[in-house]
Structures are given as structure tokens and as C-alpha cells.
MARRO-511767 format. One record per atom (N, C-alpha, C, CB): x, y, z; residue in three letters. Coordinates in steps of 0.001 Angstrom, whole numbers, plus 500000, padded with zeros to 6 digits. Last residue first. Glycine has a CB too. Example, Ala and Ser with C-alpha at 12.3 -4.5 7.8 and 13.67 -1.06 7.14 Angstrom:
BEGIN
512850497750507080ser;513670498940507140ser;512900500030507870ser;514084499402505725ser;513190494310507800ala;512300495500507800ala;513200496700507800ala;511308495527509046ala;
//
This chain:
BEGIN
514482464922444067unk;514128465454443059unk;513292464530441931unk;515272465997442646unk;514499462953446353unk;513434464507446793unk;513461465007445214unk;514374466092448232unk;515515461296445759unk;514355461312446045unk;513567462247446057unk;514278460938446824unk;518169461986445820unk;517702461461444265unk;515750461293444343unk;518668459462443891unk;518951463198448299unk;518700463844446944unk;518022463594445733unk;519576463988446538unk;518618460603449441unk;518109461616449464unk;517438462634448263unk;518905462006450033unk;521519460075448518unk;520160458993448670unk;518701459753448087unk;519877458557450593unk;523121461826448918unk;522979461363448257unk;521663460914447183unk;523494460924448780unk;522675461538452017unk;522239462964451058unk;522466462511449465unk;523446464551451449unk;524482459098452157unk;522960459397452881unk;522458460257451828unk;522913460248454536unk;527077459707451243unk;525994458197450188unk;524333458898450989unk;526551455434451060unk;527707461400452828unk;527654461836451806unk;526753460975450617unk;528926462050451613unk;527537459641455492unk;526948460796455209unk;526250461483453988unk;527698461385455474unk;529639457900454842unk;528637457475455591unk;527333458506454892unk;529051457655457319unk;531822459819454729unk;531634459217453590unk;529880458429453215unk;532868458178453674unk;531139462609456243unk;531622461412456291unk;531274461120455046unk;531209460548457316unk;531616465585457767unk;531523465038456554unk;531984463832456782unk;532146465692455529unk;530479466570461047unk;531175466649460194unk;530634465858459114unk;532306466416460588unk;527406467288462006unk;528614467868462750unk;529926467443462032unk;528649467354464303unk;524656468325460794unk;526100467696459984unk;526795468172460755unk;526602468059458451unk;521510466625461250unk;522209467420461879unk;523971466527460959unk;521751467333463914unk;518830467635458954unk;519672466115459824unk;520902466994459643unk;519771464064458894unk;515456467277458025unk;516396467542458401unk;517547466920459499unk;516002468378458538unk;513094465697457718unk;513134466618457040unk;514669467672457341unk;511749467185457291unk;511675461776458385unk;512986463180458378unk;513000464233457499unk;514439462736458055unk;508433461684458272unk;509979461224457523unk;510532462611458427unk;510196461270455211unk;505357459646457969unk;506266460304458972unk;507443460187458233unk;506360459662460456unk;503552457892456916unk;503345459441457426unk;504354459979458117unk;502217459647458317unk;504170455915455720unk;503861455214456852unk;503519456862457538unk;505236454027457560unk;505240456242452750unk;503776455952452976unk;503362455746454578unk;503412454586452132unk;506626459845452649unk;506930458056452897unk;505486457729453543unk;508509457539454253unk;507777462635451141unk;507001461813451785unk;506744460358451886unk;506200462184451562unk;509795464093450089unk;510001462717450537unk;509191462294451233unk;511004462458451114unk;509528466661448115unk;508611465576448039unk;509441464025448183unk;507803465758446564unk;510332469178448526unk;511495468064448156unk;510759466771447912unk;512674467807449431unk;508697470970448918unk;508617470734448384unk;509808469497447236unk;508154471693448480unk;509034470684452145unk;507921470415451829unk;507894470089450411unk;507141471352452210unk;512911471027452075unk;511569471870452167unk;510249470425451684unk;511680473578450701unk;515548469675454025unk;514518469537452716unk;513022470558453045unk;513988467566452527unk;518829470503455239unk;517348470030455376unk;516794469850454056unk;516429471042456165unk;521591469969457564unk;520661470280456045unk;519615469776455798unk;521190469936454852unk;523420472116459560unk;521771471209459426unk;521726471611457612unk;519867472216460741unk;525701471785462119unk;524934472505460725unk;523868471653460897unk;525694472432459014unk;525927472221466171unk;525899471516464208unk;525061472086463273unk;525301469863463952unk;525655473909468015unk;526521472947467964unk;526779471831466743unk;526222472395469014unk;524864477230466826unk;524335475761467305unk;525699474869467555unk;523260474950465999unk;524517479984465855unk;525412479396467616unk;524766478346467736unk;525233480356469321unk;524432479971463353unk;523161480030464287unk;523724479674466036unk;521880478654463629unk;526911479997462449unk;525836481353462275unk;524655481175463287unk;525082481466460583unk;527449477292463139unk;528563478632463703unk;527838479688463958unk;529735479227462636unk;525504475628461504unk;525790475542462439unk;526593477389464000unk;526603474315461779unk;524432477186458580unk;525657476686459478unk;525591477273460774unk;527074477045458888unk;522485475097456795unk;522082476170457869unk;523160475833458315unk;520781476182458832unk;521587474123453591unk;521984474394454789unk;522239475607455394unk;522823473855454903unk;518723472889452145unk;519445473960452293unk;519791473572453190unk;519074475127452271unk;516142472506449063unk;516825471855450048unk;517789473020450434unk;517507470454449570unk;514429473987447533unk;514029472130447851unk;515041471678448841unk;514243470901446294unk;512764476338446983unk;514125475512447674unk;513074474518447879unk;515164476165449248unk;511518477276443949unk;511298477022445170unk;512487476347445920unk;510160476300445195unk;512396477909440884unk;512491479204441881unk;511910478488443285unk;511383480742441289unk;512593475762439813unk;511003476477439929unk;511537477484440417unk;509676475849440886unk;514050474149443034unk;513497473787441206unk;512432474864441281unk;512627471841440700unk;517397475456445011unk;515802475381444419unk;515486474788442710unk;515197477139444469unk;518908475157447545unk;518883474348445876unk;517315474308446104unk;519862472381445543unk;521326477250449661unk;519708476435449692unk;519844476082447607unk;517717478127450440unk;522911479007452040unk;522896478231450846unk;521771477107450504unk;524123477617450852unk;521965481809453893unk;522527480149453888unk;522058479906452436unk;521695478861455204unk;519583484236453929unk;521803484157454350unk;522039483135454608unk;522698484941455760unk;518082483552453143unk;517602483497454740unk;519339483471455048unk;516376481777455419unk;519574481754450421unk;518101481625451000unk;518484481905452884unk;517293479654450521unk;520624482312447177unk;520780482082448621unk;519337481876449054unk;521535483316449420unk;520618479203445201unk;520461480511445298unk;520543480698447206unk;518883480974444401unk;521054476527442837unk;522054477434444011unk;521434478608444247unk;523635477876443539unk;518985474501441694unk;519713476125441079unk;520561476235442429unk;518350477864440755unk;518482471230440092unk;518137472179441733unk;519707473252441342unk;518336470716443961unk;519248469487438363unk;518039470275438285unk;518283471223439478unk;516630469380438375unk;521646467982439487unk;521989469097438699unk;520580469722438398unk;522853468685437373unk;522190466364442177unk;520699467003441481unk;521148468177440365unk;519547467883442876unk;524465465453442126unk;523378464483442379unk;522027465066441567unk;523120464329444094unk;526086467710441751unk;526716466511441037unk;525158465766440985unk;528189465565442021unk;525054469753443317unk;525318470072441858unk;525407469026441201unk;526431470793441562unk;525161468168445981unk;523511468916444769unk;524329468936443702unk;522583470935445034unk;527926467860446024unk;527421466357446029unk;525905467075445325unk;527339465328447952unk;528967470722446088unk;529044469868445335unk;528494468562444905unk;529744469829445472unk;528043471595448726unk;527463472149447637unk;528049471785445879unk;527615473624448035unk;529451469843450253unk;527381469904450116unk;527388470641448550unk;526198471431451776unk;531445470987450342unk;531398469387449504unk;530038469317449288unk;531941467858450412unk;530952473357451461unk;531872473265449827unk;531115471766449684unk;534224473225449822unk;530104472994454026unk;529213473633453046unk;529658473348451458unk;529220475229453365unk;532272471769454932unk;530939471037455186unk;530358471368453850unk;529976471566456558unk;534126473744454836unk;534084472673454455unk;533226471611454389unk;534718472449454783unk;532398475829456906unk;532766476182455271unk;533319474760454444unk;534201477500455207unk;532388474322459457unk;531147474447458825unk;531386475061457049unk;530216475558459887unk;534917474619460539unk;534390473145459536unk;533155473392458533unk;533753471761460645unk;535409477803459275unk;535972476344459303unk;535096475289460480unk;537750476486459774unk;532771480449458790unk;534214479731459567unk;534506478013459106unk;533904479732461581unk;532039481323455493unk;532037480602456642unk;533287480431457769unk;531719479448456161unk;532356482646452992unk;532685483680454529unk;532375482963455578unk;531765485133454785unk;532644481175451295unk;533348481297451262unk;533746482238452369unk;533436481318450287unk;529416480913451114unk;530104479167451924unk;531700480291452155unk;530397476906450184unk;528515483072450285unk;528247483000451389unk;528880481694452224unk;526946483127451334unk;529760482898447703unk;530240483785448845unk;529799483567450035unk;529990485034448684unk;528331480938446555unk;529549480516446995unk;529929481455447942unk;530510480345445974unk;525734482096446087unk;526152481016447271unk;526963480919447646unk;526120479986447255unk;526395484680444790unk;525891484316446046unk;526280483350447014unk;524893484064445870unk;526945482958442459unk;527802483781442575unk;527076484251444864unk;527615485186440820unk;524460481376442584unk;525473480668442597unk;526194481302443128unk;525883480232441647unk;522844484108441463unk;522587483373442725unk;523436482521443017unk;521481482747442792unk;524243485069439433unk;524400485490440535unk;524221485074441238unk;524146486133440776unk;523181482910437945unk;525250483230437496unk;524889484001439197unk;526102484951435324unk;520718482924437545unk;521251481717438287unk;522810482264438165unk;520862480023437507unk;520200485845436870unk;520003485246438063unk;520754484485438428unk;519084484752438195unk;521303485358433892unk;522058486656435072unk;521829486259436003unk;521635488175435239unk;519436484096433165unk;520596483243432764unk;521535484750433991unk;521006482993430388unk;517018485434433178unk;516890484444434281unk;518566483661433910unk;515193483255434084unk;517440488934433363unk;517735487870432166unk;517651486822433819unk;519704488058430824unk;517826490840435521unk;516679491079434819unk;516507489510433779unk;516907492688433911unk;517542491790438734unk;518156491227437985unk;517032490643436945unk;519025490361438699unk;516020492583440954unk;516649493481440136unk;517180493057438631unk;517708493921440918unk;515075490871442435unk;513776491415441457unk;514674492603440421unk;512204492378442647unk;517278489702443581unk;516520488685443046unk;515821489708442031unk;515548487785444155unk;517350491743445404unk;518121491621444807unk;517864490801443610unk;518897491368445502unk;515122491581447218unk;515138492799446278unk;516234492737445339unk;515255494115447030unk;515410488901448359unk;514395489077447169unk;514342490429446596unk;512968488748447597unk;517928489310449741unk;517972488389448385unk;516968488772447571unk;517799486845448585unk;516576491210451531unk;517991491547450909unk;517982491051449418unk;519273490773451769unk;515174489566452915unk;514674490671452043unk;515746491497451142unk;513972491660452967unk;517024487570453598unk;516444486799453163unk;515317488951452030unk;515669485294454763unk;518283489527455752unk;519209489112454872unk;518105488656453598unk;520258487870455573unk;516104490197457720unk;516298491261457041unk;517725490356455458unk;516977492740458499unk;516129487720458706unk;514941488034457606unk;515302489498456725unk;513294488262458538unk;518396487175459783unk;518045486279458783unk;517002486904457956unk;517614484993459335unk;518307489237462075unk;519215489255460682unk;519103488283460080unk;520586489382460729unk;516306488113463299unk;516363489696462600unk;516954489634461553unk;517068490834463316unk;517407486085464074unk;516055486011463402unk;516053487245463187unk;514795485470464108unk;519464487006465661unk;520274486230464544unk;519085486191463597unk;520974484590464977unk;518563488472467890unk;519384489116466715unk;519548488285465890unk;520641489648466952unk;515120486740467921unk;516196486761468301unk;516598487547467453unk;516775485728468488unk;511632488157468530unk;512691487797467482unk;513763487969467734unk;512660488310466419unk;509399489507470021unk;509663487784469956unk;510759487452469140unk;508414486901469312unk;509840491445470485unk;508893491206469720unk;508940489762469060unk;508881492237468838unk;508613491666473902unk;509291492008473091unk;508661491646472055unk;510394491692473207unk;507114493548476696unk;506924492638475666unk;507873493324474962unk;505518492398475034unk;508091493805480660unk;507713494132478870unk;507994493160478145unk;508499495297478084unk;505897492305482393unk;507035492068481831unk;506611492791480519unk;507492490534481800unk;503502493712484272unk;503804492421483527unk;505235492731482986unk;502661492045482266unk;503009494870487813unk;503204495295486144unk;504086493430485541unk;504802497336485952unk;503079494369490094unk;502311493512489402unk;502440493553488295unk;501235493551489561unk;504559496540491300unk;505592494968491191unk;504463494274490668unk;506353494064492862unk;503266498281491251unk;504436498607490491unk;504956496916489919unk;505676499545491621unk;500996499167492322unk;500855498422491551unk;502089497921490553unk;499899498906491075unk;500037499728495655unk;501309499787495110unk;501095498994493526unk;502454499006496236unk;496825500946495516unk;497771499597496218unk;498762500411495295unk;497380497478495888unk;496366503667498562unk;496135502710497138unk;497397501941497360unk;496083503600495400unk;496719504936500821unk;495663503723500752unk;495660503760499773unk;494371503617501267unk;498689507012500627unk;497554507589500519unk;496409506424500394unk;497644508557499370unk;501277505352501012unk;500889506018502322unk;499171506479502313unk;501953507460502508unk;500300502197498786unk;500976503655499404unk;500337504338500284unk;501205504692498467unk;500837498815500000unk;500000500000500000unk;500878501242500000unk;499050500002501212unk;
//
């Protein structure tokens, strides 16, 4: 109570609200609006895919180490496995779209302060499996040989 008999309402006040979005979810979306104004500039679809590639690689080529060696051979085993699927960036990470849609992408590990990359498949990688349930992503704490036959696998499915 204050001295004048009202209540004190100070310590009931709620917690300010934020806006729910980590710095790294800021800077993914503001990166990802980056690509699509960049994307709408470019005018010949043979200029796109030269830039979007030209993209990717920069973005594997400003990785830290393991996760930039991770990213190089990934982004060789798509090119080799799925030569349909484009290189473009996606959300500041390297992603393989058909159509202009990603069908698949990694996420390094380092950028997201995780303890491993991740490469995943979009909805439209179409690995759905008759029993209703599949993996849509899978953690790359290094490159194995093991690994590389997996995504492989994969790859040939989802395209």
C-alpha cells in the first residue's frame, strides 16, 4: 500500500513485451529481404542463376571452418546428384531450388550458435513416405563418407 491507501501496483506490472525475434532472426529476415530485392533486380533468368550461385559461393566462402568445408562438399554432392536444383541464397545460407522454390538447404551451424549445421529439405522436396512420417532435416557435425551416400540417397528422392 501507498501512504495515501492505494495499492502499490508497480511489482504487478507484467514484463515488457518484446517482439519475439532473436538478433540472429532479425538478421536472417532482414538478409532473406535483401535476396528478394536483389533477386527482382536482375533482369535475364541466365544473370540470376550466374548470381545466385555467385551468392552462394560467397556466402560458403565467409564461413568459419568446419562448417565452410561442410558447406563446399554439400554444395558439390547437389550440383553433382541434382543438377536440376539452382544454388540461390536463401535466409543468408545456401539452399537448391526447382522452379524458383528451395528444395533443400543448409544452415551453418557457427551462424546460428548451434553445435551443428543442418541440412534440410523443404515440403517441396517431396520425401514423403507411405507410413506418414519422415525426416526433414539432419544434423552435419562433420563430413563422412557414411553421410555423403545418405544425402545422396536423398537427393535422388526429393528430386
Amino acid at each position: 500500500m501507498i501512504e495515501d491507501g492505494r495499492e502499490d501496483r508497480t511489482a504487478m506490472s507484467p514484463t515488457p513485451k518484446t517482439d519475439g525475434f532473436s538478433e540472429a532472426e532479425r538478421t536472417a529476415m532482414k538478409e532473406r529481404a535483401a535476396e528478394l530485392k536483389s533477386r527482382s533486380r536482375r533482369s535475364k533468368a541466365a544473370d540470376r542463376a550466374a548470381a545466385d550461385e555467385n551468392d552462394v559461393l560467397a556466402k560458403i566462402a565467409a564461413m568459419a571452418q568446419p562448417d565452410r568445408a561442410i558447406a563446399e562438399r554439400l554444395h558439390a554432392v547437389v550440383t553433382e546428384s541434382a543438377p536440376g536444383l539452382a544454388p540461390k541464397s536463401w535466409y543468408g545460407q545456401p539452399a537448391y531450388a526447382r522452379s524458383g522454390r528451395v528444395v533443400c538447404f543448409f544452415r551453418s551451424g557457427q551462424a546460428d550458435g548451434e553445435r551443428y549445421s543442418t541440412f534440410g529439405f523443404t515440403p517441396h522436396a517431396g520425401l514423403d513416405e507411405e507410413h506418414g512420417m519422415w525426416a526433414t532435416s539432419f544434423a552435419l557435425a562433420e563430413w563422412t563418407e557414411q553421410g555423403e551416400e545418405t544425402i545422396r540417397r536423398l537427393l535422388t528422392r526429393a528430386v
